[in-house]
VEXSENU-458810 format. One record per residue (C-alpha): residue number from 1; residue in three letters; x, y, z. Coordinates in Angstrom, 3 decimals, decimal comma. Layout:
# VEXSENU-458810
{resi->NUM | resn->ALA | x->X | y->Y | z->Z}
...
This chain:
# VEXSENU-458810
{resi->1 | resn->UNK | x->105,829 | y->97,518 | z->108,951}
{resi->2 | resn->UNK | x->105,670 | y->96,318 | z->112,801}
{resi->3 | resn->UNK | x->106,148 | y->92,795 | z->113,595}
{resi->4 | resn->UNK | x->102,231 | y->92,755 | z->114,948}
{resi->5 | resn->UNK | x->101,273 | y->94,041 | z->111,025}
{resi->6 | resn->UNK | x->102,576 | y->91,019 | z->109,566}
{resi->7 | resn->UNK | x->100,981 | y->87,170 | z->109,631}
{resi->8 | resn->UNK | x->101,977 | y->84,933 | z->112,376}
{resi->9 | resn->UNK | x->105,775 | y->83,900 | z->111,496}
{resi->10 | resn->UNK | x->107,131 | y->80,809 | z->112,239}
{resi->11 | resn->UNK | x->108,247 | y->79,630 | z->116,038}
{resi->12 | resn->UNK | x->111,373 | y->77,569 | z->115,633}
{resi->13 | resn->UNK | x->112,657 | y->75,049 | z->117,648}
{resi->14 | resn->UNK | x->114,402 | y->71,897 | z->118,182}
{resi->15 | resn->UNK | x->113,687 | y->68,336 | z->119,559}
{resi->16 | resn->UNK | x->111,351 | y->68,205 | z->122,428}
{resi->17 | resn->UNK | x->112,118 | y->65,700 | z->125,148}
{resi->18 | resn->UNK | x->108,113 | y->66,001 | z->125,793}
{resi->19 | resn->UNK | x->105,477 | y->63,974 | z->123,891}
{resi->20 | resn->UNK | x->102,217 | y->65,873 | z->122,540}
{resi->21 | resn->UNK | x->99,658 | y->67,224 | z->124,562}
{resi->22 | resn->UNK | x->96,732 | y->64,667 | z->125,339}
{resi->23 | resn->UNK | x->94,775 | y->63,458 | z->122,564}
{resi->24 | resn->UNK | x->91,651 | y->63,412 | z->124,457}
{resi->25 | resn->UNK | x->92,084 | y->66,973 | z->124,542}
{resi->26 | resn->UNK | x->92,799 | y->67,512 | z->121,083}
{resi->27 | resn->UNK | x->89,262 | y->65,004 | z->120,239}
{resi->28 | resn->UNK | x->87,411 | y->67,419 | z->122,341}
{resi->29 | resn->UNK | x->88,927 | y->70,703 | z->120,835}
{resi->30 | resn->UNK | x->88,120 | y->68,837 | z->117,443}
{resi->31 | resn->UNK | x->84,367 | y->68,596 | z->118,194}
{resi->32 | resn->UNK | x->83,681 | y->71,773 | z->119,916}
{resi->33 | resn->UNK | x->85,741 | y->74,290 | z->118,047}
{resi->34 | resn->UNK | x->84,166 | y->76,672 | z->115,331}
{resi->35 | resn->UNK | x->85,813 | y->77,005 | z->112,053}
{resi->36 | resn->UNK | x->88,010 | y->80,026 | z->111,962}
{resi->37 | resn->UNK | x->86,966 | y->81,598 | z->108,267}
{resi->38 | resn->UNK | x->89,335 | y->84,372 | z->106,360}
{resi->39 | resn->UNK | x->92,821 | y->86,255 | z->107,885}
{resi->40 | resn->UNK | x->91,708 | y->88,091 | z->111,039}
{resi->41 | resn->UNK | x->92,440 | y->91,833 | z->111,409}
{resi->42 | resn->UNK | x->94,769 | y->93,290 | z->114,076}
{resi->43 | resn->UNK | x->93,599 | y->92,775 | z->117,626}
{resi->44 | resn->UNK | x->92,345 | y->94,547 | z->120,192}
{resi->45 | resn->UNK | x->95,727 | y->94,289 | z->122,283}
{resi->46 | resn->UNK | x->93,653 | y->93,260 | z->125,360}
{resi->47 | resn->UNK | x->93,827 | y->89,851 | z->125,579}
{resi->48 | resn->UNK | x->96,063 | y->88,265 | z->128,458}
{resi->49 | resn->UNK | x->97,978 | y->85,594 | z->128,063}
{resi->50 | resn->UNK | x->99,737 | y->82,986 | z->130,004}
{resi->51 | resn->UNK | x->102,523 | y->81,822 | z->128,102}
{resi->52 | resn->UNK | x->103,619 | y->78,141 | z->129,607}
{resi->53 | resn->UNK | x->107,028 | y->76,710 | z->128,689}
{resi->54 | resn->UNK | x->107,540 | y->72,815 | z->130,268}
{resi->55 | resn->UNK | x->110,502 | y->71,848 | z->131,009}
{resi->56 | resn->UNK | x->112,358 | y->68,991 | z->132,183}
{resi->57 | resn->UNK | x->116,062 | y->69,573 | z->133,119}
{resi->58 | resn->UNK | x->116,582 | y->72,633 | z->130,286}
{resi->59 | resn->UNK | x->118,909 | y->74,861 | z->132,360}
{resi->60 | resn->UNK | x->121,156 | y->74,731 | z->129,011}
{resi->61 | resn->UNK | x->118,650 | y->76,777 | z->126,603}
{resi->62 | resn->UNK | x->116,345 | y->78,355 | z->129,139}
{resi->63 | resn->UNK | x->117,585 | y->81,671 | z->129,637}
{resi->64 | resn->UNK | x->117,645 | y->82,248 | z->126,205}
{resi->65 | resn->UNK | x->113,897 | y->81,300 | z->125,839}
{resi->66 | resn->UNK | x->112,546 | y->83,063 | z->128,403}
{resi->67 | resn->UNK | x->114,249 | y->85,790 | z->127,189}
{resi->68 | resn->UNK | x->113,026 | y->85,925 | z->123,910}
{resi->69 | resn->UNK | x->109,623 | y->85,595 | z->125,157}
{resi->70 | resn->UNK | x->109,997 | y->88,758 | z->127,422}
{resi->71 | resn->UNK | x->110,741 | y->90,390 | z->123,631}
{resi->72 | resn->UNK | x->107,602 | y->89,748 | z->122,608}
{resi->73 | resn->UNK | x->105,415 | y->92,077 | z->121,025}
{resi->74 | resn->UNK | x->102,599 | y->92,617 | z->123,097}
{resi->75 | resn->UNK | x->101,866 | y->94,865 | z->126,439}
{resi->76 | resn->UNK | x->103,901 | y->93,792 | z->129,231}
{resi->77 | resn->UNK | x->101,453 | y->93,810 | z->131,613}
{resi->78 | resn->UNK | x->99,080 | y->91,613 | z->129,469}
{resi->79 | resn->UNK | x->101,328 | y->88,382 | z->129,164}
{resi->80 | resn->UNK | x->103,447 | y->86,419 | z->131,911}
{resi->81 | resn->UNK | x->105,816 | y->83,829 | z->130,917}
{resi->82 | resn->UNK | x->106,035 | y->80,951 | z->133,336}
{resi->83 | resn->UNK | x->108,219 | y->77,797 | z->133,024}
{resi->84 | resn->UNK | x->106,624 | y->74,785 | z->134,113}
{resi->85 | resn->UNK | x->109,546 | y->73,282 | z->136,200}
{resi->86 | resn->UNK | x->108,667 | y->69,743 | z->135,609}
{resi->87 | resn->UNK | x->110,529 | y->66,959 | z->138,240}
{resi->88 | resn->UNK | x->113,976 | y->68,996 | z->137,304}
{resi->89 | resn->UNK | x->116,819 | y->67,725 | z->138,986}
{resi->90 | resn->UNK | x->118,945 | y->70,739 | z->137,801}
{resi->91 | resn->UNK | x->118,806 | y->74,837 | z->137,862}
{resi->92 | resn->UNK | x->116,141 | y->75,277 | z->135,424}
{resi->93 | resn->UNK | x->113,756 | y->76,566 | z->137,743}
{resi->94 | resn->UNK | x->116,108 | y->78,991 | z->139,808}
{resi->95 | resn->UNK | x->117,775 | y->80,199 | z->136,174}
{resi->96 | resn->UNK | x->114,498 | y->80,734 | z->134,963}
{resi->97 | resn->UNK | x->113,536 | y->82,577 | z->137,666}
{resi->98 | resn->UNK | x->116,662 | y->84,619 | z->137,302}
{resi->99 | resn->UNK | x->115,955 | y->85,429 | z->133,353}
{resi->100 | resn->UNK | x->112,952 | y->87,402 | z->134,651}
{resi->101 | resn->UNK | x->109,941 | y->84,413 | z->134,282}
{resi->102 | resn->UNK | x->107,313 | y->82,975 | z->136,676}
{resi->103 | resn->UNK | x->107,853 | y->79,810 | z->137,639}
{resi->104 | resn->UNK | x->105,323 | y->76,898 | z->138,457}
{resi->105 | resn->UNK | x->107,455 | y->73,923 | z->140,373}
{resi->106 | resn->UNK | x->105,969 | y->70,366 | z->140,362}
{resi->107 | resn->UNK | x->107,094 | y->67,269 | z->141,650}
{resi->108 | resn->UNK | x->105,726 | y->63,975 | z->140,677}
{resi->109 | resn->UNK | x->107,796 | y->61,237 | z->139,977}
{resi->110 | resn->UNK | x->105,051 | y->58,987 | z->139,482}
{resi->111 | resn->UNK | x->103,245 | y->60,812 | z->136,597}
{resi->112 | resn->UNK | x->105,703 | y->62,477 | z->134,447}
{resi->113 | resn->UNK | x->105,731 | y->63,736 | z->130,984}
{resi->114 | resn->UNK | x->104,488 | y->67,215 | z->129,208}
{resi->115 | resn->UNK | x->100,546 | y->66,028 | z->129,379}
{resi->116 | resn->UNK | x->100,730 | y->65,999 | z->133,004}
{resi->117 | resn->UNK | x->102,664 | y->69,203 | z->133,383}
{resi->118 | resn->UNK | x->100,356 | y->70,812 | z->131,028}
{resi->119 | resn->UNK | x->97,204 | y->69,889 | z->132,895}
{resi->120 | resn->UNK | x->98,852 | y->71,478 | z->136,350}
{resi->121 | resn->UNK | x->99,553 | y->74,276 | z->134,594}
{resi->122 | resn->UNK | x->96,475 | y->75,243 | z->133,032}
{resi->123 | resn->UNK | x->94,289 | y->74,051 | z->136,269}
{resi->124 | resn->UNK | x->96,789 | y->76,373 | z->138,417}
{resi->125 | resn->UNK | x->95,714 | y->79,496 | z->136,003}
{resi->126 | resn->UNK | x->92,559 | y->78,775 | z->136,013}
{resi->127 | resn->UNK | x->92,161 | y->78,545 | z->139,370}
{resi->128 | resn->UNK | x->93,947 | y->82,171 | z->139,492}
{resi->129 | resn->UNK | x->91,819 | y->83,331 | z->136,672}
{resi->130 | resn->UNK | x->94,101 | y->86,285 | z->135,213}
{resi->131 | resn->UNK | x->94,695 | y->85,177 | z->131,947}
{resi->132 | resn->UNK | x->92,244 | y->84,853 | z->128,880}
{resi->133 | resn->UNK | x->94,268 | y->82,638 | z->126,945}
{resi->134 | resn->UNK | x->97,353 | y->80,608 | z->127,720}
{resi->135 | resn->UNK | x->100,021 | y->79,347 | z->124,986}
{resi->136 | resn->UNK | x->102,359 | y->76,498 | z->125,053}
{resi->137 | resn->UNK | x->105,782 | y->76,766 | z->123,675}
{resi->138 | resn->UNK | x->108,911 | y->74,600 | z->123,799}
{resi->139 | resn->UNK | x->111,908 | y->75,345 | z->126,260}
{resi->140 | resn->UNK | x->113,885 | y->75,002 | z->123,361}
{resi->141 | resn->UNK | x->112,078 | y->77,506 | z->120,932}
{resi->142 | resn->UNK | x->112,921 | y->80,899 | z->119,841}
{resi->143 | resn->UNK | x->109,278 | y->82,416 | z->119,019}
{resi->144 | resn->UNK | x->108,263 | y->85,266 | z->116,277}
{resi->145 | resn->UNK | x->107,793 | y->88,675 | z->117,697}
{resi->146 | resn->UNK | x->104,253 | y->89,024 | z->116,543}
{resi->147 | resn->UNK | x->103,296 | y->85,416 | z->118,096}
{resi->148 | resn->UNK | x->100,661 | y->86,700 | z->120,942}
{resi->149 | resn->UNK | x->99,301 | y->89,681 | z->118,622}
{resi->150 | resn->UNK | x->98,483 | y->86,967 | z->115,768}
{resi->151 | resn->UNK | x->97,051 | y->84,358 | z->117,997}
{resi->152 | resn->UNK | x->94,986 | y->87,132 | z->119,413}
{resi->153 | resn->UNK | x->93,648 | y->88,312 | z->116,255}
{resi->154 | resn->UNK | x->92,099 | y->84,818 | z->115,748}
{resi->155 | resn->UNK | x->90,985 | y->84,325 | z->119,360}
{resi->156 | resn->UNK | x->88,946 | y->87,298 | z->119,679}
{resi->157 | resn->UNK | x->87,224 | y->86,160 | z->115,777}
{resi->158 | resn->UNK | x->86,605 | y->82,895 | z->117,811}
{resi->159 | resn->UNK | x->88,964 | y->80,598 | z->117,323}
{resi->160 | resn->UNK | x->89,424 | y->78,195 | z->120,341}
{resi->161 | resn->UNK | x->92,400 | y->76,876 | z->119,500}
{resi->162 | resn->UNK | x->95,392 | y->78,017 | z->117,451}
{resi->163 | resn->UNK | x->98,909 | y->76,426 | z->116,261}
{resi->164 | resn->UNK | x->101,924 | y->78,319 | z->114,709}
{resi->165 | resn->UNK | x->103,779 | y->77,287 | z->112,252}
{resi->166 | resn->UNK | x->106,470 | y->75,072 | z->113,688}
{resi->167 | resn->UNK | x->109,522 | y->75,121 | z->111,592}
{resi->168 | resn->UNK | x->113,167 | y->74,610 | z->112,550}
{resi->169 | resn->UNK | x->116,018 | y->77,624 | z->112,844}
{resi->170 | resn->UNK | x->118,878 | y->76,059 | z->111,027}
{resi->171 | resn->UNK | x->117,434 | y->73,671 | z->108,351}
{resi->172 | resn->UNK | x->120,228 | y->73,230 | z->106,023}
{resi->173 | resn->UNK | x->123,320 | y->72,665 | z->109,027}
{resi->174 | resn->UNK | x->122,942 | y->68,542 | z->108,214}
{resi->175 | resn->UNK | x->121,193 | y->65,679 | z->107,097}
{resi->176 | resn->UNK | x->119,373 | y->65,375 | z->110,676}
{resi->177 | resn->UNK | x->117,892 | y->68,897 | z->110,427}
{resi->178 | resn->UNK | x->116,534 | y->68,426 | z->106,869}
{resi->179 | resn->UNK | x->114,871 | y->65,901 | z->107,855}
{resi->180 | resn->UNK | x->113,566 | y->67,362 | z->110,703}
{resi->181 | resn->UNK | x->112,242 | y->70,371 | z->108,547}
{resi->182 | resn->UNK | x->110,595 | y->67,882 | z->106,600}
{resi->183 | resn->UNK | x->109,164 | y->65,963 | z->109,204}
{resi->184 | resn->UNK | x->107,760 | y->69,192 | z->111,143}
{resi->185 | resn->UNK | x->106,408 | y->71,063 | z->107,379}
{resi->186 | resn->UNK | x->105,023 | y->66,645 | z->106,954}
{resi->187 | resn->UNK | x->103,073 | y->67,850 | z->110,332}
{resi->188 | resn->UNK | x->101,397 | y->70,693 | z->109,960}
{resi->189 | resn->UNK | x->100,170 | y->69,605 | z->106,614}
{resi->190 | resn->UNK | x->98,961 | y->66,776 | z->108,281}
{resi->191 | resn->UNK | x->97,429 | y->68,608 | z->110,957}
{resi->192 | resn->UNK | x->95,657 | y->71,272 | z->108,658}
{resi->193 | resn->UNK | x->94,370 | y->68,512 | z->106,521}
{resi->194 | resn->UNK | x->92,437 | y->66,820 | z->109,298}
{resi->195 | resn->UNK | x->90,774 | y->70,236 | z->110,318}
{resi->196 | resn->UNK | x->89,386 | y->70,821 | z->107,109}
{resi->197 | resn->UNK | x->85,588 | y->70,267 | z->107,225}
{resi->198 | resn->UNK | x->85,903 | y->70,076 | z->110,779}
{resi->199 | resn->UNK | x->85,666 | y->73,034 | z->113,465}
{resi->200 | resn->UNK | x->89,162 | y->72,459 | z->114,448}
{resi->201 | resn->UNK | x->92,043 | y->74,985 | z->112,985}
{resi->202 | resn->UNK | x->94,853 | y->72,911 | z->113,480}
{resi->203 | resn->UNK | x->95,867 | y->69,943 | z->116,377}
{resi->204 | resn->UNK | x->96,708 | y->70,921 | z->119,358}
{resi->205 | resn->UNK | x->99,285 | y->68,268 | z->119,959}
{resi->206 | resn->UNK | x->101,847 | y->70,907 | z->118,108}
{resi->207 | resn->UNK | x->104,399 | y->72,688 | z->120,627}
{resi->208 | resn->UNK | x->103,686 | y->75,754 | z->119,647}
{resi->209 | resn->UNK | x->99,896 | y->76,846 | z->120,138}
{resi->210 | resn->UNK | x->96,787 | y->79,075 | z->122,039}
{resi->211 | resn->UNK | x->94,350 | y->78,077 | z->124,008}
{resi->212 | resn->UNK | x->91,382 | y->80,472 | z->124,706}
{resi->213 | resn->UNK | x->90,378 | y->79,995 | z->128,469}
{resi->214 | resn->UNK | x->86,845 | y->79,880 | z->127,316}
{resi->215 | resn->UNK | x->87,652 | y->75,996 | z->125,256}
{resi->216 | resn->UNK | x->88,538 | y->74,655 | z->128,497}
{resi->217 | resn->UNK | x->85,348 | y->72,896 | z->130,484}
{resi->218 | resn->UNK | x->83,274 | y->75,364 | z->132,269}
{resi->219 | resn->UNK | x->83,583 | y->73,508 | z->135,600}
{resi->220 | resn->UNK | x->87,365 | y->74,006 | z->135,234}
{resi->221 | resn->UNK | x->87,250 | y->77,636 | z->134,332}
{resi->222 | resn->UNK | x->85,102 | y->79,324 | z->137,087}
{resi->223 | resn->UNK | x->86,009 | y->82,906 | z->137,420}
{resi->224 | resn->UNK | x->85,934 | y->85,241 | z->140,342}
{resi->225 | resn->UNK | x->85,920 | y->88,816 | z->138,220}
């Protein structure tokens, strides 16, 4: 069996240094969203997808991510992986760069944190209009094979907004990664509770996740093709 046969796998990663997306995003994904209904089937493979990793001063872990983003199972020329460069003050952009990713640079010292760098990103492909969906994964993460081809599955059914699971790659090294399982699985439970009855199939706020260019405002999504 492929990796793009099986259900979405887990995305694994550490601490973040970021805090969650906005939560006046995640209120208006909550109200507009239709309620994704059954397992999907295997996509179409057509979808393209910008997949956006922030990062703030990672040059330590990401090679490694970008690289096992580039492994992902989905046609190369359907998906770009581009670091977000966020106010670094060290190599992550140029390493990136040098790992085989895009990279978006911005420098604001006055508004800082992973909701701003989000909102440049996603304005910036937008405004290029290219992709169909973006994702947003930790520069710390090591992502499933099958990641784009399961969030694609549910995308094209009509989900506008999709979360992995988001587990953690060595839970039983120490007392500080148990609890960190525990606090990620606490989560997602959460998360899945709150978008039952509602329209929403899990928060947003999760580092790991897909956003279908058609959830984002109209006026902010204007296409050219």
């Amino acid at each position: 069996m492929k990796p793009s046969d099986r259900p979405l796998e887990p995305a694994c990663s550490s601490h973040s240094r970021y805090p969650p997306a906005s939560p006046a995003l995640i209120f208006w994904l909550a109200r507009c969203c239709p309620r994704a209904r059954g397992p999907p089937q295997r996509s179409s493979r057509r979808l393209r997808f910008d997949v956006f990793v922030p990062a703030h001063d990672e040059e330590a872990v990401i090679a490694r991510t970008v690289a096992n983003l580039r492994r992902l199972d989905w046609p190369a020329d359907r998906f770009r992986v581009i670091v977000i460069a966020d106010n670094c003050s060290d190599a992550t952009s140029s390493i990136a760069t040098q790992a085989g990713a895009k990279v978006f640079e911005r420098t604001n010292p006055e508004l800082r944190g992973k909701g701003y760098a989000l909102k440049f990103a996603f304005e910036r492909s937008a405004a290029e209009a290219w992709a169909d969906a973006v994702v947003v994964i930790d520069a710390d993460a090591e992502a499933s094979a099958n990641l784009l081809e399961a969030f694609a599955a549910r995308i094209e059914r009509g989900a506008c907004a999709v979360q992995a699971h988001y587990g953690v790659l060595n839970p039983l090294a120490s007392w500080r990664t148990r609890l960190i399982t525990i606090a990620k699985a606490a989560f997602t439970s959460y998360a899945r509770a709150l978008a039952k009855g509602s329209a929403f199939p899990a928060a947003f706020a999760a580092t790991v996740g897909a956003l279908p260019m058609r959830s984002w405002p109209k006026s902010r999504t204007a296409r050219s093709r």
